[in-house]
C-alpha positions as CSV (number, residue, x, y, z in Angstrom):
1,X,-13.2,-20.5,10.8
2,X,-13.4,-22.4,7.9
3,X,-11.1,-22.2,5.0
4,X,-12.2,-20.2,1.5
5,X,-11.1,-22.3,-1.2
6,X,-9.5,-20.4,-4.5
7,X,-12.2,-19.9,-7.2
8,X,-11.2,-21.9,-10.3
9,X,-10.1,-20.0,-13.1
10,X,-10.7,-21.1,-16.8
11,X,-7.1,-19.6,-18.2
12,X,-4.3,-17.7,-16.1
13,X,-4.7,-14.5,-18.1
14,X,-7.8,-13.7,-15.8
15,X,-5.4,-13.5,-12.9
16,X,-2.6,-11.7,-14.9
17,X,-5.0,-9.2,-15.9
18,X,-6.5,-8.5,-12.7
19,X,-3.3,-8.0,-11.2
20,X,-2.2,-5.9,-14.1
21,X,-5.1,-3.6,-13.5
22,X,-4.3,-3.2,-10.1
23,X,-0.8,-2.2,-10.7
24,X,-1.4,0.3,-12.5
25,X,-4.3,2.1,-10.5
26,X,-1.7,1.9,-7.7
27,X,0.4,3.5,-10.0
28,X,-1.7,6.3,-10.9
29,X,-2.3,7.4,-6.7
30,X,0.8,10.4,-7.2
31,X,-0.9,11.7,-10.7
32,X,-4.4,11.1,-9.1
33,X,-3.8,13.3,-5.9
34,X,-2.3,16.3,-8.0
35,X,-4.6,16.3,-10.5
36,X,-7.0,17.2,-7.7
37,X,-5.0,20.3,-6.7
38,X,-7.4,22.9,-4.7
39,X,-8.8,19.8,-2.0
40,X,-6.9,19.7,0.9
41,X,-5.1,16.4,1.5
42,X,-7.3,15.6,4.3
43,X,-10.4,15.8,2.6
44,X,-9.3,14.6,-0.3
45,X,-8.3,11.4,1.7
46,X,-11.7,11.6,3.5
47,X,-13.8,11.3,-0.4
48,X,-11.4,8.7,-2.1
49,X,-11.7,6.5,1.2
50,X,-15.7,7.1,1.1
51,X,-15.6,6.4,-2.8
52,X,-13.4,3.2,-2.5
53,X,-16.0,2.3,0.8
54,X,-18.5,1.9,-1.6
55,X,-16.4,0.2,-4.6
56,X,-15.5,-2.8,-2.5
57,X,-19.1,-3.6,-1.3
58,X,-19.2,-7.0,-2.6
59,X,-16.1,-7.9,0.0
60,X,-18.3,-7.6,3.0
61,X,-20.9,-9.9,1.5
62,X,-18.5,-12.7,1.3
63,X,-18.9,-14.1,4.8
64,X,-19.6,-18.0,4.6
65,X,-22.0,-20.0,6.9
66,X,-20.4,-21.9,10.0
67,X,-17.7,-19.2,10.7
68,X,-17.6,-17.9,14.3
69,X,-17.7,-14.2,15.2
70,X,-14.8,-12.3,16.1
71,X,-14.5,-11.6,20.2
72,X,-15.7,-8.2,21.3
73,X,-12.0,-7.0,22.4
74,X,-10.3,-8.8,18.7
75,X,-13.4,-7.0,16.8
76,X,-12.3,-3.4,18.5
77,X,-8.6,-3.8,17.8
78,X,-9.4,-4.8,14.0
79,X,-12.2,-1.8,13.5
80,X,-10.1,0.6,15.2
81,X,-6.7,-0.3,14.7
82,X,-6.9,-1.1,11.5
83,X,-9.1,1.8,10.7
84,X,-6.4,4.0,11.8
85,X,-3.6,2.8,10.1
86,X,-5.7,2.9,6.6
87,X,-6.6,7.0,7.8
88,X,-2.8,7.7,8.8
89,X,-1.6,5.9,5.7
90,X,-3.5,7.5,3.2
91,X,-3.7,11.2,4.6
92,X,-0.1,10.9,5.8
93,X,0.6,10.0,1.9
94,X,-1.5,12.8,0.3
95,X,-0.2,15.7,2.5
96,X,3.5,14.3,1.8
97,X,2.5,15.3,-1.8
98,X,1.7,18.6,-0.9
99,X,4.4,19.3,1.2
100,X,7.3,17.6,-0.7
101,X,7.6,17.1,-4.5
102,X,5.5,14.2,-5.5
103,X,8.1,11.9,-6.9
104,X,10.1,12.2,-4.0
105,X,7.3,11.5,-1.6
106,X,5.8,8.5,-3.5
107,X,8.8,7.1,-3.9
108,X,9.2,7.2,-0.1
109,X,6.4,6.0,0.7
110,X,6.8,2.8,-2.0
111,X,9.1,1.6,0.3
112,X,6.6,0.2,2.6
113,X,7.1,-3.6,1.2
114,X,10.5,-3.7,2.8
115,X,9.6,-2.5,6.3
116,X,7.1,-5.3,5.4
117,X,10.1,-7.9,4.8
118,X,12.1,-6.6,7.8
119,X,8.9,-6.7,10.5
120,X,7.9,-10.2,9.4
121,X,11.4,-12.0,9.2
122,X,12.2,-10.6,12.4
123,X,8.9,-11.6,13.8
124,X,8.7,-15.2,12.2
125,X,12.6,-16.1,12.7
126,X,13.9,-13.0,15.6
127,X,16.8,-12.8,13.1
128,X,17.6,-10.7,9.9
129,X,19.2,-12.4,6.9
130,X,22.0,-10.4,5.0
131,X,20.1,-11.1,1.5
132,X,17.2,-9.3,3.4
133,X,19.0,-6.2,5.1
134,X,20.8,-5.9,1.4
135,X,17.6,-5.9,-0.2
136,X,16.7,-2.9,2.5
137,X,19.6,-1.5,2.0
138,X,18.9,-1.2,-1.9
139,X,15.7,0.2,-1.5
140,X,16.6,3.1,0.9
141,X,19.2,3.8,-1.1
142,X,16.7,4.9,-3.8
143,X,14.8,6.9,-1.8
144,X,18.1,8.8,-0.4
145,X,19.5,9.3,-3.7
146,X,16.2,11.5,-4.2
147,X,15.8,13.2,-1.2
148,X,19.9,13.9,0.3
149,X,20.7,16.7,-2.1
150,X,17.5,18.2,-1.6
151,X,17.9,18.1,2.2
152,X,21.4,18.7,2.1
153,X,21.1,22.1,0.2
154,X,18.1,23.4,2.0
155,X,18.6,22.2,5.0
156,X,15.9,22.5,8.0
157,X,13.9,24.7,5.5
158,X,13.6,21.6,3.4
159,X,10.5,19.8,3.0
160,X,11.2,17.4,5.8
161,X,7.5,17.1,6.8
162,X,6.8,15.6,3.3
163,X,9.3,13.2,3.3
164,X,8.4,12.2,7.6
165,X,4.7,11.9,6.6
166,X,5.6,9.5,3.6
167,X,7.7,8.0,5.5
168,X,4.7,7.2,8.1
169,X,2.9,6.2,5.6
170,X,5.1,3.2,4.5
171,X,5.3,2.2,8.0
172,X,1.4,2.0,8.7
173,X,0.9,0.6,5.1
174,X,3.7,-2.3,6.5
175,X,2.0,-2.6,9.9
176,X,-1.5,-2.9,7.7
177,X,0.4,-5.5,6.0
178,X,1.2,-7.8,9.2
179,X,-2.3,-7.4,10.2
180,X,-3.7,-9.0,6.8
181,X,-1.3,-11.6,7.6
182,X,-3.8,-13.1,10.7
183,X,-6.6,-15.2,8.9
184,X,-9.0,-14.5,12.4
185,X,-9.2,-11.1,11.1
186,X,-10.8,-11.5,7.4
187,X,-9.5,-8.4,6.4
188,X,-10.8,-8.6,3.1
189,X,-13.9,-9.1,4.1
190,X,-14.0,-5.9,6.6
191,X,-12.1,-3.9,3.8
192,X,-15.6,-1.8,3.2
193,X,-15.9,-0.8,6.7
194,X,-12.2,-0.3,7.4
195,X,-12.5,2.4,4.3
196,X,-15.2,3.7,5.9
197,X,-14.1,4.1,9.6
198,X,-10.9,5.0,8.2
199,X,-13.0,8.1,6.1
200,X,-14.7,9.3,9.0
201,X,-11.1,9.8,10.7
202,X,-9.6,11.8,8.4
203,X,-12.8,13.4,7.8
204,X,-12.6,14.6,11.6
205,X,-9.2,15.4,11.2
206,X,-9.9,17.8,8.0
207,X,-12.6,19.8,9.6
208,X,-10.0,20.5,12.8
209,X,-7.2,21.0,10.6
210,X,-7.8,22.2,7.3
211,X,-11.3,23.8,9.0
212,X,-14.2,24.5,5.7
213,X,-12.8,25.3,2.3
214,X,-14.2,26.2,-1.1
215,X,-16.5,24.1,-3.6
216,X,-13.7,21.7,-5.3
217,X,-13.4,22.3,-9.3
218,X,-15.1,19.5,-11.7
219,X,-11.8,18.0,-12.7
220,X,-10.6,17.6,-8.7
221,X,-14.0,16.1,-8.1
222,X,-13.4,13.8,-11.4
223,X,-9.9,12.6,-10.0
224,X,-11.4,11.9,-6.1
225,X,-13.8,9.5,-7.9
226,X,-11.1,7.6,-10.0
227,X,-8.9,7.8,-6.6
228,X,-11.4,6.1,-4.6
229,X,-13.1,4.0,-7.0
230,X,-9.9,3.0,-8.5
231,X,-7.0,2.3,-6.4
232,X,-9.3,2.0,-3.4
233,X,-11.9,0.2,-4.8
234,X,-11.7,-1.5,-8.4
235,X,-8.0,-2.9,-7.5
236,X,-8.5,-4.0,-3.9
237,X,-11.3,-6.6,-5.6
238,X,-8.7,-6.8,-8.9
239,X,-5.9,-7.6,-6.4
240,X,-8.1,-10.2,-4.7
241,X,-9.4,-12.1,-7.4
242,X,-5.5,-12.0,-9.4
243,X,-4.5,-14.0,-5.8
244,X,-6.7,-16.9,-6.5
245,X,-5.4,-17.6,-9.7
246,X,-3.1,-20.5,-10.4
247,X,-0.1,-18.6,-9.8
248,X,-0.2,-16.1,-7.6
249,X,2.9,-16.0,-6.1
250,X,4.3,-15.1,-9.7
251,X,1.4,-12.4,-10.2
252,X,2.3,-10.7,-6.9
253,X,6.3,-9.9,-7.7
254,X,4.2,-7.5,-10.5
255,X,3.5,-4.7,-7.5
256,X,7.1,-4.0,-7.2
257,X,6.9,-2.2,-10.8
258,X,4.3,0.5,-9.1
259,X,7.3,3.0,-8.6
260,X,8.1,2.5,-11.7
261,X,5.1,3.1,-13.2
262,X,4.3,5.4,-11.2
263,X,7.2,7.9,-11.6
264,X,6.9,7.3,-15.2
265,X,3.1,8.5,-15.0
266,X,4.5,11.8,-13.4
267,X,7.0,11.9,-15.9
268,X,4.4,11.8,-18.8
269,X,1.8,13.9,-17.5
270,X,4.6,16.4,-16.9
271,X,4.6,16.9,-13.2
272,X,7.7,15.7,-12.3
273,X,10.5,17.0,-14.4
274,X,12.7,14.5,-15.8
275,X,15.8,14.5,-13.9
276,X,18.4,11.6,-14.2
277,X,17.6,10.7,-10.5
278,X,14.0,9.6,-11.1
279,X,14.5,6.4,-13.2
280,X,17.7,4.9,-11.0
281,X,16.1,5.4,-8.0
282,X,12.8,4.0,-8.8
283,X,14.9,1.1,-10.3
284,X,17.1,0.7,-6.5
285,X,13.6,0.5,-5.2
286,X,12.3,-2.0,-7.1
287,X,14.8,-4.1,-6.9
288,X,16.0,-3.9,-3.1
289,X,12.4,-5.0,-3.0
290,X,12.6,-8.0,-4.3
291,X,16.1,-8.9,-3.5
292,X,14.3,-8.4,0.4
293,X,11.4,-10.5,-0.8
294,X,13.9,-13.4,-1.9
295,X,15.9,-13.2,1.3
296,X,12.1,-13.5,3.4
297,X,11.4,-16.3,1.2
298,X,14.8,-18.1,1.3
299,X,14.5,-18.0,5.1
300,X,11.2,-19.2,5.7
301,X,12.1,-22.2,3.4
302,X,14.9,-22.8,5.9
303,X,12.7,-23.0,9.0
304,X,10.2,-24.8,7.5
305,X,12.8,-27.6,6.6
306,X,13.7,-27.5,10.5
307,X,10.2,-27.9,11.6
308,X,8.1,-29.4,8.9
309,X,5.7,-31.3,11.7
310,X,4.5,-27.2,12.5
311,X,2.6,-26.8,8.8
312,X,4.2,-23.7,8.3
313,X,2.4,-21.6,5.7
314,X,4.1,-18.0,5.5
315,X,3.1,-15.5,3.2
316,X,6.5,-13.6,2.6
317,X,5.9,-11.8,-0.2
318,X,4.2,-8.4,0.5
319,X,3.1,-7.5,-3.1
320,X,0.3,-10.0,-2.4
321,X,-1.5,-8.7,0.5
322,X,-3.5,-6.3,-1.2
């Protein structure tokens, strides 16, 4: 396969804006899915998948001449592997929000960057540093300090499903993650038909599940278009284009602000109430992220010191695979 070389930009603020723009889409996904109350989660997930299908068209026309075609067998484990883990990760994360309060949830499921860190450094080195398991620590901290007096004072009546689906979504958004990581499988360039694939499984899923339901109001149908053209669509090809700037590597620490942001949007629109909890755990988040991220980093410059005749060229930081 031949290599893609980065497209030359005229100034760096085409790369910092594009990656701005997809920060705050990403953001917006919590305020996005409850704005369009009254669709289940599943079909919900099954439109904004379809939407952002169609929004990142101009990915699959990327393919350049002289590159071979995928095996049958690698071309089944990318379509339907992958596939699934887009469909489990984005329905998993929109029935969390209906099941468990939205702040909570997201925030859970924002910690899929570190079970990024943590699957990658054990894979690349079969060893965990202690900057890396701090950085973990940091981050799960954040989420418990949200969701341990909750589940503490209710319980098993808590919202436990919420908080195990968002959890399942981190962990398929981090497996997603390792896959981009394999150049064979051009990702990027598949991302239309992944969405799609990945639409007509949670479609099949709604209709066993969730079975028919009632014509969706004009305001949820406005916010399943901005979902899936936005977040889905507009800043997958933002994303992309911000990581062929000059300076990507500094562009892509900006992702770790999206719990941030996005609890603040909550905040602001007034779904989530403001509680003391919100901002400091969003914060322990963030930060365990990239205290992870510089452990990751820190290690692979170790080993490739050790063996610089292997061309070593990791891509540690998670915030700029998508």
């Amino acid at each position: 396969m031949q290599a893609q070389t980065p497209h030359p930009y005229p100034s760096i603020w085409h790369g910092t804006g594009a990656a701005l723009l997809a920060v705050v889409l990403w953001a917006l996904i919590p305020l996005l899915v409850t704005s369009a109350e009254g669709l289940p989660p599943l079909r919900l997930s099954t439109l904004a998948l379809l939407a952002g299908a169609l929004a990142t068209l101009p990915m699959a026309r990327r393919r350049r001449r002289g590159e071979s075609d995928q095996p049958l067998g690698q071309g089944l484990v990318v379509y339907a592997g992958v596939s699934l883990l887009i469909a489990v990760a984005v329905g998993g994360c929109f029935m969390s929000f209906s099941l468990a309060p939205t702040a909570e949830a997201a925030l859970i499921a924002y910690t899929w960057p570190v079970f990024f860190l943590l699957a990658s450094q054990w894979l690349t080195t079969r060893r965990l540093t202690l900057t890396t398991l701090i950085g973990a620590l940091l981050a799960f901290s954040g989420a418990a300090l949200l969701v341990a007096p909750q589940a503490l004072a209710s319980g098993l009546s808590g919202p436990w499903h919420g908080y195990l689906l968002a959890l399942a979504a981190a962990l398929c958004w981090a497996l997603y993650s390792l896959a981009c990581q394999v150049p064979a499988y051009r990702l990027s360039q598949r991302l239309p038909h992944l969405l799609l694939i990945a639409s007509l499984i949670t479609g099949a899923a709604s209709l066993a599940l969730e079975g028919m339901s009632a014509m969706p109001s004009p305001t949820a149908l406005l916010a399943t278009a901005v979902l899936g053209l936005g977040p889905y669509g507009i800043a997958m090809l933002a994303w992309e284009r911000a990581l062929q700037a000059p300076q990507a590597q500094r562009l892509g620490n900006l992702a770790h602000a999206v719990p941030v942001l996005a609890t603040l949007f909550l905040m602001l629109a007034g779904v989530t109430a403001p509680d003391w909890r919100l901002p400091i755990a969003a914060g322990l988040v963030v930060w365990g992220s990239i205290v992870a991220s510089a452990g990751a980093k820190a290690s692979a410059r170790r080993l490739s010191n050790k063996r610089p005749e292997m061309d070593i060229d990791l891509q540690d930081d998670p915030a700029q695979l998508h």
